[in-house]
The first five atom37 places (N, CA, C, CB, O) and aatype in JSON, in Angstrom:
{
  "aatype": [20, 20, 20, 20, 20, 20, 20, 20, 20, 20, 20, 20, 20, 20, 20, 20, 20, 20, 20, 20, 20, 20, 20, 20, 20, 20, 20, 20, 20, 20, 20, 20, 20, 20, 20, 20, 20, 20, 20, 20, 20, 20, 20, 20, 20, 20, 20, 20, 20, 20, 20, 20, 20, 20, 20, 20, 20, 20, 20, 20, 20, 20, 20, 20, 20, 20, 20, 20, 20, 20, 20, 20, 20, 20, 20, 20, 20, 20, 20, 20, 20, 20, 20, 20, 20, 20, 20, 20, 20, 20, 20, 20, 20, 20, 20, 20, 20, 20, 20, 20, 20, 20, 20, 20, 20, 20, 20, 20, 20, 20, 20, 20, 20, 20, 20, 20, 20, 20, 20, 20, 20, 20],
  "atom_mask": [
    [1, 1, 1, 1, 1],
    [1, 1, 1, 1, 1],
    [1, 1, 1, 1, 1],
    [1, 1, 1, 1, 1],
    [1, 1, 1, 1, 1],
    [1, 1, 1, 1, 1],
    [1, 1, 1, 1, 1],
    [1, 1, 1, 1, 1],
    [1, 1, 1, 1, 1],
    [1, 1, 1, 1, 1],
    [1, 1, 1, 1, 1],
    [1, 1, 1, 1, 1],
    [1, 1, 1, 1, 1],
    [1, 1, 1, 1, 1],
    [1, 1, 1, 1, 1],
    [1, 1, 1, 1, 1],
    [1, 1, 1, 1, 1],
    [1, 1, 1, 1, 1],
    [1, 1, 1, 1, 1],
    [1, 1, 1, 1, 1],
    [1, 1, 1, 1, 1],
    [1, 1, 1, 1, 1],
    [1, 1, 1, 1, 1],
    [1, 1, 1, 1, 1],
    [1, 1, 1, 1, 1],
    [1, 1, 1, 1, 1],
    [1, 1, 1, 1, 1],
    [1, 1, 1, 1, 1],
    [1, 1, 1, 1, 1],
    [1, 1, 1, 1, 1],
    [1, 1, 1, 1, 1],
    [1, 1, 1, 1, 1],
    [1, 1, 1, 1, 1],
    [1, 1, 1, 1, 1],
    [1, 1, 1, 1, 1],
    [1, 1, 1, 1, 1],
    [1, 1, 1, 1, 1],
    [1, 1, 1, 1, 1],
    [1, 1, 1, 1, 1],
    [1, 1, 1, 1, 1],
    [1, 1, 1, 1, 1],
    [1, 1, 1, 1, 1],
    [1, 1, 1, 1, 1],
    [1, 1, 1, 1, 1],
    [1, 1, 1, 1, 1],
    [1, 1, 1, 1, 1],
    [1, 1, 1, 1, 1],
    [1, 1, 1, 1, 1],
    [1, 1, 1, 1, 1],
    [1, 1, 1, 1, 1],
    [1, 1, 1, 1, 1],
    [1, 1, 1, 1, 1],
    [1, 1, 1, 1, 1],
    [1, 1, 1, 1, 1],
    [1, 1, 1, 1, 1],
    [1, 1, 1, 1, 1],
    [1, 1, 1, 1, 1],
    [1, 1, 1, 1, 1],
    [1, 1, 1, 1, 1],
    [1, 1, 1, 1, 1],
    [1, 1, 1, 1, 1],
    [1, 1, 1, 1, 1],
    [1, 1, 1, 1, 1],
    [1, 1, 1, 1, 1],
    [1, 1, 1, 1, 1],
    [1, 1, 1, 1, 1],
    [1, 1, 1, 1, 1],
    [1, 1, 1, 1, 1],
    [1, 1, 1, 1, 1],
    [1, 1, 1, 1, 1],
    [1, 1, 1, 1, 1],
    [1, 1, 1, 1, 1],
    [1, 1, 1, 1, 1],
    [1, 1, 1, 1, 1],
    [1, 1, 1, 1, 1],
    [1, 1, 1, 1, 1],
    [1, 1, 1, 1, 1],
    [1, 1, 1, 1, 1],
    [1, 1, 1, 1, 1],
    [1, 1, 1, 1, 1],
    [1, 1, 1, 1, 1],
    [1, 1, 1, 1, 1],
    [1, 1, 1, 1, 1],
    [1, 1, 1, 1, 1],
    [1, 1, 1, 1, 1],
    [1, 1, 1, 1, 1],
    [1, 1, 1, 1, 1],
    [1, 1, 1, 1, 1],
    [1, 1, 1, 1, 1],
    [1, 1, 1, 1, 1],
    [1, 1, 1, 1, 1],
    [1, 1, 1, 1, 1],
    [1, 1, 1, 1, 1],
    [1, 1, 1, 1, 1],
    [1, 1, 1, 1, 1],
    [1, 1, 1, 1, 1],
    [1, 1, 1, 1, 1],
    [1, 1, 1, 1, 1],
    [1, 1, 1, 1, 1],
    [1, 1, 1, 1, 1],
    [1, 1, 1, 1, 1],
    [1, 1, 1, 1, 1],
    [1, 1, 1, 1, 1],
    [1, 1, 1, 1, 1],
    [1, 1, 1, 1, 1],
    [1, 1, 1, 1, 1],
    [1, 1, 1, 1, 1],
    [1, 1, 1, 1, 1],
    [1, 1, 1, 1, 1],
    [1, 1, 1, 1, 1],
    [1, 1, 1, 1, 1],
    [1, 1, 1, 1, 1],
    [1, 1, 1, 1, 1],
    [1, 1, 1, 1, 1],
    [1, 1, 1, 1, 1],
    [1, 1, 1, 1, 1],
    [1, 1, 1, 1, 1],
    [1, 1, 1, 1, 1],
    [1, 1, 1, 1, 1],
    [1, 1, 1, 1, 1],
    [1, 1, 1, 1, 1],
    [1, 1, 1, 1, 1]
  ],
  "atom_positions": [
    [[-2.61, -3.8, -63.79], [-2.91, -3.26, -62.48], [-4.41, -2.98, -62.37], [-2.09, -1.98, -62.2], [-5.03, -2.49, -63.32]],
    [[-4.88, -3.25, -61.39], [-6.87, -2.79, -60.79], [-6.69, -1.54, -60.35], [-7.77, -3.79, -59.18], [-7.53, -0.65, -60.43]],
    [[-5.65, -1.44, -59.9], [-5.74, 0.17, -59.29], [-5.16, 0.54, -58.53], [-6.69, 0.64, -58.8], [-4.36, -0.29, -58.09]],
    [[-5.13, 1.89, -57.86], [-4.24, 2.37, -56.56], [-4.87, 2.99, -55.55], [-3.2, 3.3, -56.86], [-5.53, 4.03, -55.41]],
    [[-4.43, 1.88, -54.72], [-5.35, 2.23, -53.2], [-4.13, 3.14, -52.15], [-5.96, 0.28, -52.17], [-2.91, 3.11, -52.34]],
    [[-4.71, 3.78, -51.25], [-4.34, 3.99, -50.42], [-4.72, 3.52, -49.2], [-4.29, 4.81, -50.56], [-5.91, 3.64, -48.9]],
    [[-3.72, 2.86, -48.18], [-3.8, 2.57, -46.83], [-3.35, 3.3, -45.98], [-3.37, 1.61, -46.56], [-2.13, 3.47, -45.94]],
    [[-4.25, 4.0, -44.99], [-4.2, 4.78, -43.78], [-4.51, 4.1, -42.61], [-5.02, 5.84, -43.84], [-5.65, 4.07, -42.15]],
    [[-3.33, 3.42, -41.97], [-3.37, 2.8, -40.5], [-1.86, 2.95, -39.66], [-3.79, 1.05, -40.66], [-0.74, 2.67, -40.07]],
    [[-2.18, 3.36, -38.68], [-1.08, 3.24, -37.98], [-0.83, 2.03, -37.35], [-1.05, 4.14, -37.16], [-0.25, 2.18, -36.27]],
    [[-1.12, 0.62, -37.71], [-0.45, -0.43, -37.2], [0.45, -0.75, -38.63], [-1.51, -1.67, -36.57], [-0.11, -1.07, -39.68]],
    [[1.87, -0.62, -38.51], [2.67, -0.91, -39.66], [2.8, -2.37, -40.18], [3.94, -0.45, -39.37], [3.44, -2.74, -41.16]],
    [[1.99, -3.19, -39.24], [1.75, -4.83, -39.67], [0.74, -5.02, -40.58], [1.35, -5.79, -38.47], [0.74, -5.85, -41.49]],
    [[-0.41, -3.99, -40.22], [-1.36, -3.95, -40.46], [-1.61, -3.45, -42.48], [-1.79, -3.11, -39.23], [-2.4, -3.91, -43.3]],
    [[-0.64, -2.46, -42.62], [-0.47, -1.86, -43.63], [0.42, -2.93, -43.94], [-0.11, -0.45, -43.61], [-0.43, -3.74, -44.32]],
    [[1.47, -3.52, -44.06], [2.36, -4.3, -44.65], [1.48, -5.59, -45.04], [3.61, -4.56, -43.7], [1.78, -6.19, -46.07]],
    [[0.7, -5.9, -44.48], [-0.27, -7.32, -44.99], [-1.24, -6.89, -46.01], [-1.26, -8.08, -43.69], [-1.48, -7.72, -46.88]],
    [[-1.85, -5.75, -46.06], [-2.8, -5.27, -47.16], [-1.72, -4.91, -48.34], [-3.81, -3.85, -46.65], [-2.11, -4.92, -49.51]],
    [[-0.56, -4.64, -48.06], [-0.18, -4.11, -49.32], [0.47, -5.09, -49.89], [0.57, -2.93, -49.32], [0.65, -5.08, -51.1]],
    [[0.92, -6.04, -49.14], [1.22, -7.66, -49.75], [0.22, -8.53, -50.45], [1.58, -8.59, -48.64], [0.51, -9.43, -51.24]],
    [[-1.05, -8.15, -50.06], [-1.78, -9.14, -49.9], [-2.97, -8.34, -50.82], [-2.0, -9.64, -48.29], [-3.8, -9.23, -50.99]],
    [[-3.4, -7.3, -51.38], [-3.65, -6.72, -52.43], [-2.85, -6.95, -53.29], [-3.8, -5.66, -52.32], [-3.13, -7.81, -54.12]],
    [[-1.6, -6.25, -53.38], [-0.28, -6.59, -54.59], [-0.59, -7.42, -54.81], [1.19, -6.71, -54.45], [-0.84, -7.66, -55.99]],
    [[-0.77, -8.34, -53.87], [-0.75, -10.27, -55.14], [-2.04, -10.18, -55.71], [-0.75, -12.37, -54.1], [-2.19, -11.01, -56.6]],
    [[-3.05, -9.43, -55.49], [-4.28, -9.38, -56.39], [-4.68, -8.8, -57.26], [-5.03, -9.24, -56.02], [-5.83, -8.85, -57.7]],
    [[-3.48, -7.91, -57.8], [-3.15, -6.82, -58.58], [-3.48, -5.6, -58.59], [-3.34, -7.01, -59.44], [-3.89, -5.08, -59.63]],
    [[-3.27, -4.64, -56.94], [-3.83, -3.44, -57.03], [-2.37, -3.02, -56.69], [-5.18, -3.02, -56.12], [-1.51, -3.81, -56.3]],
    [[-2.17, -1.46, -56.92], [-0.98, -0.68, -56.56], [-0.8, -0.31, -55.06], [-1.01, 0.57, -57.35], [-0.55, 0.89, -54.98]],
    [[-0.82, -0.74, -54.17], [-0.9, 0.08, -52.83], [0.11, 0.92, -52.13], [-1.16, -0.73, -51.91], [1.27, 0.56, -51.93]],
    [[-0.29, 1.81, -51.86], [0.41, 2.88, -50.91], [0.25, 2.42, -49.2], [-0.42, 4.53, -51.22], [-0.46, 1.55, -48.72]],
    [[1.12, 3.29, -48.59], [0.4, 3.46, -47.22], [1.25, 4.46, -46.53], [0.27, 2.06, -46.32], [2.41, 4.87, -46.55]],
    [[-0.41, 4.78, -45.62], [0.6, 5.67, -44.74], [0.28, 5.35, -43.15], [0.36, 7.46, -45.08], [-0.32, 4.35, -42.77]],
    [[0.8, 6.4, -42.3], [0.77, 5.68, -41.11], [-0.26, 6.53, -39.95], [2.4, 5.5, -40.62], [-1.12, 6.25, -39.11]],
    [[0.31, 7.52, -40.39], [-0.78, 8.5, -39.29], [-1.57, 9.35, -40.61], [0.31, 9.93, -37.86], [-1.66, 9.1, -41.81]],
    [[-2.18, 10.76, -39.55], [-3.57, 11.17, -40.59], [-2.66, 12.26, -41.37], [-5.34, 11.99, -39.66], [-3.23, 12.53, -42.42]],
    [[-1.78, 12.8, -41.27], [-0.77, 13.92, -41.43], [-0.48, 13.66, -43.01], [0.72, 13.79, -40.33], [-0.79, 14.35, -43.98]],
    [[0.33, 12.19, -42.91], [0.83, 11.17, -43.82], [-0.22, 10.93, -44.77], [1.25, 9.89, -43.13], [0.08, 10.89, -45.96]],
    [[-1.3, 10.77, -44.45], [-2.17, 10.22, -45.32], [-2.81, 11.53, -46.11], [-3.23, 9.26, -44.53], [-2.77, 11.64, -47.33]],
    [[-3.36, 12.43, -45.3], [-3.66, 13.77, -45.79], [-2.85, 14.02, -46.91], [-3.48, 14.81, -44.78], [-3.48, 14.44, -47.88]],
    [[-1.16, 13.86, -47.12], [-0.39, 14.48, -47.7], [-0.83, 13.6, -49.17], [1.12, 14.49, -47.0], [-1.27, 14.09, -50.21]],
    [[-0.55, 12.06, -48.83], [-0.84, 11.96, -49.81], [-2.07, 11.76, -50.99], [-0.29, 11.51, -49.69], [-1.95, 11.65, -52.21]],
    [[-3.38, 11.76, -50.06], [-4.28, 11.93, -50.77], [-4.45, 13.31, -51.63], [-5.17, 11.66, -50.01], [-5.1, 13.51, -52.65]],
    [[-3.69, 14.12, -50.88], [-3.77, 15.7, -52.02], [-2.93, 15.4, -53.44], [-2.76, 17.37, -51.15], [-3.43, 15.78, -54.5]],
    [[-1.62, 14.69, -53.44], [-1.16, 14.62, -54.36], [-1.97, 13.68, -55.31], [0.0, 14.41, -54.09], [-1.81, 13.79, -56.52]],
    [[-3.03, 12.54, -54.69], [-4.52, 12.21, -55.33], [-3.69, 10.91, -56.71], [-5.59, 14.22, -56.24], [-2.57, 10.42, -56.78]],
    [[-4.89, 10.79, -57.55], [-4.07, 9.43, -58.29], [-4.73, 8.63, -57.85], [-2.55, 9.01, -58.05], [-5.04, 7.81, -58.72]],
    [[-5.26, 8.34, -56.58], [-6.16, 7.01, -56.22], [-7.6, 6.71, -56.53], [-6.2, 6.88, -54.88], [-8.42, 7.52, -56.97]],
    [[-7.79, 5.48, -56.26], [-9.18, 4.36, -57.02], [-9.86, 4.31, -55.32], [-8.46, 2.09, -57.97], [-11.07, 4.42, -55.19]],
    [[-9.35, 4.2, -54.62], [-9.87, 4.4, -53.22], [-9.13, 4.18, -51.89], [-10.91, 3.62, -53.13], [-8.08, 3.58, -51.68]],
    [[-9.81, 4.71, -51.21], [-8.75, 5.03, -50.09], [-9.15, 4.54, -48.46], [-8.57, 6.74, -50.1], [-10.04, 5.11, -47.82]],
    [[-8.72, 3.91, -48.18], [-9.09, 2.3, -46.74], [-7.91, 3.43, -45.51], [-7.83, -0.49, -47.45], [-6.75, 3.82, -45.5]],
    [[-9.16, 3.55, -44.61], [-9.08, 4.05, -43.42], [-9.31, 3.5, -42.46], [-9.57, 4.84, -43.3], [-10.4, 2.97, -42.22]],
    [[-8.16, 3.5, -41.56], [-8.31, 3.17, -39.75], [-8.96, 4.46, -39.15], [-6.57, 2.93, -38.82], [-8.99, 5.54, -39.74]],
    [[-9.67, 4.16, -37.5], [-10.09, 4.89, -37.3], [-9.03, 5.89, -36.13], [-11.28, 4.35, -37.14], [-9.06, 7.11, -36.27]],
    [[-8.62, 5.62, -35.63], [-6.92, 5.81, -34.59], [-5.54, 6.17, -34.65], [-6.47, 4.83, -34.17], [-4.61, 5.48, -35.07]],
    [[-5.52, 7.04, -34.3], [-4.12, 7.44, -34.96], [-3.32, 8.39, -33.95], [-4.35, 8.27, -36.47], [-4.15, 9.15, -33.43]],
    [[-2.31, 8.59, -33.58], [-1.67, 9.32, -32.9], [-1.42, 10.87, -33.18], [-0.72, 8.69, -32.84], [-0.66, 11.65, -32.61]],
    [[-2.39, 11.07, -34.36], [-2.17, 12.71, -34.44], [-3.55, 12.89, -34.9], [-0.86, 13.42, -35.58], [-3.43, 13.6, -35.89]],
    [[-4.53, 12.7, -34.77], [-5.88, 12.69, -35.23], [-7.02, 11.3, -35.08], [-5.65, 13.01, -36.67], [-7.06, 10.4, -34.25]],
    [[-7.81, 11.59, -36.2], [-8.71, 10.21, -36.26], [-9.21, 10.56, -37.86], [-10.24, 10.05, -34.84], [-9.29, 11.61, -38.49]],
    [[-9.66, 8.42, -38.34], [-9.4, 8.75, -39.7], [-10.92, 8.97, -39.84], [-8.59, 7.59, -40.73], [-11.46, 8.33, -40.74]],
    [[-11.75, 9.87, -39.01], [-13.28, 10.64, -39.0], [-12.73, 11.96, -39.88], [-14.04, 11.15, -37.1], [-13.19, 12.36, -40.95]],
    [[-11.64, 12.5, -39.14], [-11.25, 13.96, -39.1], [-10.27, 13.3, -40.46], [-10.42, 14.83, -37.36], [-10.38, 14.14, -41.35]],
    [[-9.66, 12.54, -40.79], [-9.19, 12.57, -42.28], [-9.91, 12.6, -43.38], [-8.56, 11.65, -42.55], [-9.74, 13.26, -44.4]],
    [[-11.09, 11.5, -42.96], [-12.34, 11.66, -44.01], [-13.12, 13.02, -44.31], [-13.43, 10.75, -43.53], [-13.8, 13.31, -45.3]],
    [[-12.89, 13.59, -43.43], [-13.38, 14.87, -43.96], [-12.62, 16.02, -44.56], [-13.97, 15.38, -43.04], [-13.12, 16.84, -45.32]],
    [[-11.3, 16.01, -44.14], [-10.11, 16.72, -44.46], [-9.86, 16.33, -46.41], [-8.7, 16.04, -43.21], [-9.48, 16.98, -47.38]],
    [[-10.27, 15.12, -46.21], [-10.21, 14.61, -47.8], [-11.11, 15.33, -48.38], [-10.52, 13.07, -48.14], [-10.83, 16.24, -49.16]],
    [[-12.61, 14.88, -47.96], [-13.81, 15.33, -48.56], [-13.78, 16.77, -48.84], [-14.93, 15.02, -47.74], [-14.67, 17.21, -49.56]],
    [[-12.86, 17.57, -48.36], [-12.86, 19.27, -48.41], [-12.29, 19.08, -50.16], [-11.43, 20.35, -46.92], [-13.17, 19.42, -50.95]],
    [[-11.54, 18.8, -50.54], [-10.88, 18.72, -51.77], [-10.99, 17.53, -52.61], [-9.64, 18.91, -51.55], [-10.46, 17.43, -53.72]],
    [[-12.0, 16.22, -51.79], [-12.13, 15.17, -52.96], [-13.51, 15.12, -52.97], [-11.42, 13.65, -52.79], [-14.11, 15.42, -51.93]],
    [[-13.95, 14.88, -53.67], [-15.8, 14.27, -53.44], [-15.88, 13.19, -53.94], [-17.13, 15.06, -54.17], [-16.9, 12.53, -53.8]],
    [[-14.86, 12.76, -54.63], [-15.38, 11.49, -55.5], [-14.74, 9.94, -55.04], [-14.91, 11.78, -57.18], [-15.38, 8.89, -55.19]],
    [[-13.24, 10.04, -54.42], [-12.62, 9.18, -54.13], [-13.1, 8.03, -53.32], [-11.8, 9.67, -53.75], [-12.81, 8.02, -52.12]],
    [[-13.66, 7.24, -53.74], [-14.52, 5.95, -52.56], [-13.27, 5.9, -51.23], [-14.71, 3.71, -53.58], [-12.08, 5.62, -51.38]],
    [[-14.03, 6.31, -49.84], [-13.44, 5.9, -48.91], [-14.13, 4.93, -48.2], [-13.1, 6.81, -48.27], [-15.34, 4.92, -47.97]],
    [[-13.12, 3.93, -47.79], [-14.02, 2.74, -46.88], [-13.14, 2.81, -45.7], [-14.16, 0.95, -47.56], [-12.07, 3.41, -45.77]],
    [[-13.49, 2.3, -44.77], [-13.16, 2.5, -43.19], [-12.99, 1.25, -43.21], [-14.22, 3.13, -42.03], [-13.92, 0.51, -43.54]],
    [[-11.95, 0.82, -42.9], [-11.45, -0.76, -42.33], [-10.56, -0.26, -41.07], [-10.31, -1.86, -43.65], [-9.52, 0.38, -40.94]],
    [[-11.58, -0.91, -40.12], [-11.04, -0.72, -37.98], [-11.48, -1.39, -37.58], [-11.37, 0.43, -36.82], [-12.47, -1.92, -38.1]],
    [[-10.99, -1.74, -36.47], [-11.16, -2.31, -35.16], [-12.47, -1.04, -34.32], [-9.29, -2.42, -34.32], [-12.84, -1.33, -33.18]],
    [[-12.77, -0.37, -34.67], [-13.86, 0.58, -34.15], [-15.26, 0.31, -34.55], [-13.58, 1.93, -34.56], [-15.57, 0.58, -35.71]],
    [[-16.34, -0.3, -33.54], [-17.02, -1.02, -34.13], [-18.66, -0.2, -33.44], [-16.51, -2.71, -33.82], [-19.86, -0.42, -33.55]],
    [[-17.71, 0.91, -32.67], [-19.1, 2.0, -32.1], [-19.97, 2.3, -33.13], [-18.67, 3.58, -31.53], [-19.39, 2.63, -34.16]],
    [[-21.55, 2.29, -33.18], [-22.92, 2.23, -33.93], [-22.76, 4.16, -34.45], [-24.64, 1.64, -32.55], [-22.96, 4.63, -35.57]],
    [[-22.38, 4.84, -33.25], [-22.06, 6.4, -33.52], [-20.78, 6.64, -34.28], [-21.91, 7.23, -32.12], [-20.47, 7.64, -34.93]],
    [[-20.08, 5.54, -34.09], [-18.6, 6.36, -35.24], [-19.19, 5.64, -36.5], [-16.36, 5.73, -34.88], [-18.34, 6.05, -37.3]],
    [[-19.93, 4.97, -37.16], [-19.86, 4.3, -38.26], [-21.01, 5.4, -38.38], [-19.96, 2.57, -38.42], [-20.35, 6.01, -39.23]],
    [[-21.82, 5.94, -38.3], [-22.97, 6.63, -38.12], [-22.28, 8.0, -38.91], [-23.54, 6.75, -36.4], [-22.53, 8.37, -40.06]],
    [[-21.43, 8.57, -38.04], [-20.24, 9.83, -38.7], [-19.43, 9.09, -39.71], [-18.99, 10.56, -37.42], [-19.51, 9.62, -40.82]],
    [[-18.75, 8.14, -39.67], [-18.01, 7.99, -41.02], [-18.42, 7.95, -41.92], [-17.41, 7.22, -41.24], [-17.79, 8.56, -42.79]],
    [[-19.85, 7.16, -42.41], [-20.9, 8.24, -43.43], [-20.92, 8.78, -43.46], [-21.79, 8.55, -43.68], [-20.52, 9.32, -44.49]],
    [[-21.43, 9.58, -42.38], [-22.24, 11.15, -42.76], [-20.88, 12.1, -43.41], [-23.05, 12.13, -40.93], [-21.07, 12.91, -44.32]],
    [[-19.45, 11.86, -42.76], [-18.4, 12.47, -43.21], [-18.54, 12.47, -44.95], [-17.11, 11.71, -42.57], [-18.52, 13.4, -45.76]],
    [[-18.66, 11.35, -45.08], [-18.6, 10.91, -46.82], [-17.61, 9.69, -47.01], [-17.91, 12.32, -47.9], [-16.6, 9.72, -47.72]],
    [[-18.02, 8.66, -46.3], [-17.22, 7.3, -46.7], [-18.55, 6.62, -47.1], [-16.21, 6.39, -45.33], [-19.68, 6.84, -46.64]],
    [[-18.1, 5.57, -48.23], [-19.06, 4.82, -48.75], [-19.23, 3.4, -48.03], [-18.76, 4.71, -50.16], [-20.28, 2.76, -48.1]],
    [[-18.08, 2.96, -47.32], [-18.33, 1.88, -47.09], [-17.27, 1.52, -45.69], [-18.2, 1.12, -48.45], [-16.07, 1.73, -45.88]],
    [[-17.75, 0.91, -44.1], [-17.57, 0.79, -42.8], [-17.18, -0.8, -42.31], [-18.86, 1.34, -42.18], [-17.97, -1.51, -41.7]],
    [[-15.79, -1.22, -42.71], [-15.47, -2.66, -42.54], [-14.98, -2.81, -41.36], [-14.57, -3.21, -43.47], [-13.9, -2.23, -41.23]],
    [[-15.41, -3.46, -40.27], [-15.07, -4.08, -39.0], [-14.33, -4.97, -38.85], [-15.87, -4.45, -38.45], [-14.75, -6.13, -38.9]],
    [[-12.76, -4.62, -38.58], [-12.05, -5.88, -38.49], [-12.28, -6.77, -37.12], [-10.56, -5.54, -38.64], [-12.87, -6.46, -36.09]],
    [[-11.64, -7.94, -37.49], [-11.21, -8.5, -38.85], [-12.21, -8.79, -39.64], [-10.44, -9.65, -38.8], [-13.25, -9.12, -39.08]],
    [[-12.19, -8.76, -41.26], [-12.48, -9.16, -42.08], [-12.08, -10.03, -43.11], [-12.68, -8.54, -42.22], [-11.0, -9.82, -43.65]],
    [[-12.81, -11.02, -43.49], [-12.26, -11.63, -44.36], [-11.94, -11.06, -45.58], [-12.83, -12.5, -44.49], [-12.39, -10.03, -46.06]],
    [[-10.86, -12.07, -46.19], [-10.09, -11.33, -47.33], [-11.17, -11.45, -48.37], [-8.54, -12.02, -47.83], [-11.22, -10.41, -49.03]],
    [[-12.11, -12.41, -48.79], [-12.7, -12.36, -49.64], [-13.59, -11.28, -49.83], [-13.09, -13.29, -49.68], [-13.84, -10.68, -50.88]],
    [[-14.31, -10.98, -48.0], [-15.17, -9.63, -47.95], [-14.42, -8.46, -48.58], [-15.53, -9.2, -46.4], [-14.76, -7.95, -49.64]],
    [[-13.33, -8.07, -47.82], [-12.17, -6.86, -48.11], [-11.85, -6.49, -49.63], [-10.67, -7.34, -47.47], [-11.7, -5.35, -50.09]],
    [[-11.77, -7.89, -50.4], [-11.27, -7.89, -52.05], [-12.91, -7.47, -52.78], [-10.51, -9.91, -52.72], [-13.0, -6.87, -53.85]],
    [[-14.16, -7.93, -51.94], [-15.46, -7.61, -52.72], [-15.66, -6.63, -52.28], [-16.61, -8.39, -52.69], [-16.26, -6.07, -53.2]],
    [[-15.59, -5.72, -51.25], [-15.98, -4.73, -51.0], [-15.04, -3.4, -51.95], [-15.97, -4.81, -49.5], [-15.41, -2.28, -52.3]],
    [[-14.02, -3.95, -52.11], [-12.81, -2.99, -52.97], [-13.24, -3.08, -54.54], [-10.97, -3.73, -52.8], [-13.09, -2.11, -55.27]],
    [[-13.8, -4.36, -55.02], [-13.83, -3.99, -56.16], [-15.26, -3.66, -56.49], [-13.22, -4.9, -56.94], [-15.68, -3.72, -57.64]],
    [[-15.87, -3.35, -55.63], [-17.35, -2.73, -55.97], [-17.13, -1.2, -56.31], [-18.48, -2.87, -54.59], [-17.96, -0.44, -56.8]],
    [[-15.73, -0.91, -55.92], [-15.35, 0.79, -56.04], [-14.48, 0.64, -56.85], [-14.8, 1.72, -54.78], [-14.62, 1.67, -57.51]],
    [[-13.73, 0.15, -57.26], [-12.69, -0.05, -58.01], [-12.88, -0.95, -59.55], [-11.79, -0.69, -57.03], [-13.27, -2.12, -59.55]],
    [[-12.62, -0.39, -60.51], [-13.12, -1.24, -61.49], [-12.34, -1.24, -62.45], [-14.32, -1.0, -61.91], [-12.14, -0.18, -63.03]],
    [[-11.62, -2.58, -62.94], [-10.21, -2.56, -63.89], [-10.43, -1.78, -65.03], [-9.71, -4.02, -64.46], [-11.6, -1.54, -65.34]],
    [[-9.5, -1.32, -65.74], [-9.45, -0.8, -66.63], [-9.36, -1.8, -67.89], [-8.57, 0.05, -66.4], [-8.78, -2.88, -67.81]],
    [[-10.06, -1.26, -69.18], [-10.23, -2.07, -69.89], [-8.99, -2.16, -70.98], [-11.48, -1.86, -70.31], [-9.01, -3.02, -71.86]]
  ]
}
């Protein structure tokens, strides 16, 4: 295994193709669907990094990234959305995400951008 990611998106297509489609590249993936869900399980923690939408029906994953950052500092978060505003990528830094992917993205970008944070175990 490379590792265990977490996916935070509320499109359930959206999460079902990353976690297919990582799995075959050998990472562990989770997912959740709204920020509630995801909150929960980033506390119980265990993850290599953690891939955020920005939209969600009970929040936004701005206000998750920081909800994390209260209790993680270290966990690489990257933002993978359809949100492509110059001011939300501007805050999803400043929140404490390392890295702001604009879908769509290619899979090759998505798999290099993951393992620049993620690094197999030896």
């Amino acid at each position: 295994m490379k590792g265990r990611l977490l996916c935070v998106d509320d499109d359930h297509d959206t999460c079902e193709m990353l976690t297919l489609l990582l799995g075959q590249t050998g990472y562990d993936v989770q997912s959740a669907l709204s920020v509630s869900d995801g909150l929960a399980k980033a506390r119980r923690g265990g993850f290599d990094l953690i891939l955020l939408d920005w939209s969600f029906a009970d929040g936004t994953g701005l206000d998750l990234c920081r909800q994390i950052r209260a209790f993680d500092s270290r966990t690489p978060i990257v933002f993978y959305t359809g949100e492509m505003d110059e001011n939300a990528i501007e805050m999803a830094m400043r929140a404490g995400a390392q890295r702001y992917l604009i879908k769509p993205v290619a899979v090759e970008s998505l798999l290099q951008a993951i393992s620049e944070y993620v690094t197999e175990p030896h």
